[in-house]
C-alpha positions as CSV (number, residue, x, y, z in Angstrom):
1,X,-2.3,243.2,58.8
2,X,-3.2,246.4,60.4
3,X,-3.2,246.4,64.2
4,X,-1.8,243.2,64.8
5,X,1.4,242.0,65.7
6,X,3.4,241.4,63.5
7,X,6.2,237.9,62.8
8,X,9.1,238.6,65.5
9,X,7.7,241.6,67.1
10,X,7.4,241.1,71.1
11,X,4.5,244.2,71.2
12,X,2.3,244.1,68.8
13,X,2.0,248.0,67.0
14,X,-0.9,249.4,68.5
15,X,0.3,249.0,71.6
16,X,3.7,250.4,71.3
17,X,3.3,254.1,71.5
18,X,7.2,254.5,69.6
19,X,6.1,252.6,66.4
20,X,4.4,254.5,63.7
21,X,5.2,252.5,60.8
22,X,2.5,250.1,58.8
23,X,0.2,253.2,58.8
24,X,-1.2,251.5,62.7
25,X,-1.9,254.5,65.3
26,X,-2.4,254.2,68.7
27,X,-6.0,255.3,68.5
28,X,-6.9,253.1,65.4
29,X,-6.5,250.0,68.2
30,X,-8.8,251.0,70.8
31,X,-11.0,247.9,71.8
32,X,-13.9,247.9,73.8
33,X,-14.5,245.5,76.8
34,X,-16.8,242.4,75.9
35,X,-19.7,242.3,78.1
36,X,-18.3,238.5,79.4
37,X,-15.0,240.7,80.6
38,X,-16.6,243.1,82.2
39,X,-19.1,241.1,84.2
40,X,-15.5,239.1,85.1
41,X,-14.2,242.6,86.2
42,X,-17.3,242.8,88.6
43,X,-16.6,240.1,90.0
44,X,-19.8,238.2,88.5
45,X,-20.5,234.8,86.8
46,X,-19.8,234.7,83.0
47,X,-23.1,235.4,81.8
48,X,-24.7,236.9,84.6
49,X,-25.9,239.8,82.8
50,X,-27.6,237.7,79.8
51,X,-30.9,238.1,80.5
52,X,-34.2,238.2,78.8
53,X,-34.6,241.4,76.9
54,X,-37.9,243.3,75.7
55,X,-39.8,239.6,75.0
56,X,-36.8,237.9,73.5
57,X,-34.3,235.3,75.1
58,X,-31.5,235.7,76.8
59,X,-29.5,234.4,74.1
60,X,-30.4,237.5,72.2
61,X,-29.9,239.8,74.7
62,X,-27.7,242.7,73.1
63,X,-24.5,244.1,74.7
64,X,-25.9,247.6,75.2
65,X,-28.2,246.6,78.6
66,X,-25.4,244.1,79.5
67,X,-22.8,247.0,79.4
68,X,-25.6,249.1,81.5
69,X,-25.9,246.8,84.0
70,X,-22.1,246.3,84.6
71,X,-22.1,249.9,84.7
72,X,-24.7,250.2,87.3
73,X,-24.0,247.6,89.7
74,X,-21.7,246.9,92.2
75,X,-18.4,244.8,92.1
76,X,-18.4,242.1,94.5
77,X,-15.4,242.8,96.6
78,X,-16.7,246.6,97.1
79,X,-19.8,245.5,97.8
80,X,-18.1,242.7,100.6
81,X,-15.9,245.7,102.1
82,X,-18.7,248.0,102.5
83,X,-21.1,245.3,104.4
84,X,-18.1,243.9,106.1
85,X,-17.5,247.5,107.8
86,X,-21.2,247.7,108.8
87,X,-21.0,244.7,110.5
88,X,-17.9,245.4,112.1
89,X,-19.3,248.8,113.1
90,X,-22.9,247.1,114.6
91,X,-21.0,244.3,116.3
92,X,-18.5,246.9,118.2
93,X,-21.3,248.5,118.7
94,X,-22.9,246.0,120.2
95,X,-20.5,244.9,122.3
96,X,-19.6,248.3,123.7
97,X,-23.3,249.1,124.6
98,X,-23.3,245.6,126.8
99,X,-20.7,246.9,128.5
100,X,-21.9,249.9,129.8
């Protein structure tokens, strides 16, 4: 089938930038994320950014806001280096000024 691997192959075609055979190019394969792997990129819960959308359930929230919020928001360990440092900073801080 096009764009998938095929019987015996070890990479399936639209990955492998030397095949060109089967009519499969390397841009015909391009895949988006689904929202699920990017919230996993973030670093949030599956489902975190199924929400309640314009009156409707969660359930039927569409990908478009949950792709916005991903987009938007923070991933967790950036977030937990950046307040790590400020509390590092404050506490040296701290310490330093009960020196003096």
């Amino acid at each position: 089938a096009k764009g998938s691997a095929r019987e015996g192959d070890e990479v399936a075609p639209c990955f492998d930038l030397h095949t060109r055979d089967a009519g499969v190019g390397v841009s015909s394969c391009v895949r988006r994320l689904m929202p699920e792997e990017c919230e996993a990129l973030m670093g949030y819960p599956i489902g975190h950014t199924k929400v309640p959308y314009r009156g409707k359930p969660a359930e039927a929230c569409p990908d478009g806001p949950r792709y916005e919020a991903c987009g938007n928001g923070w991933a967790i360990n950036c977030a937990r280096w950046v307040l790590l440092g400020i509390h590092r900073y404050l506490t040296n801080r701290k310490e330093h000024d009960n020196e003096r």
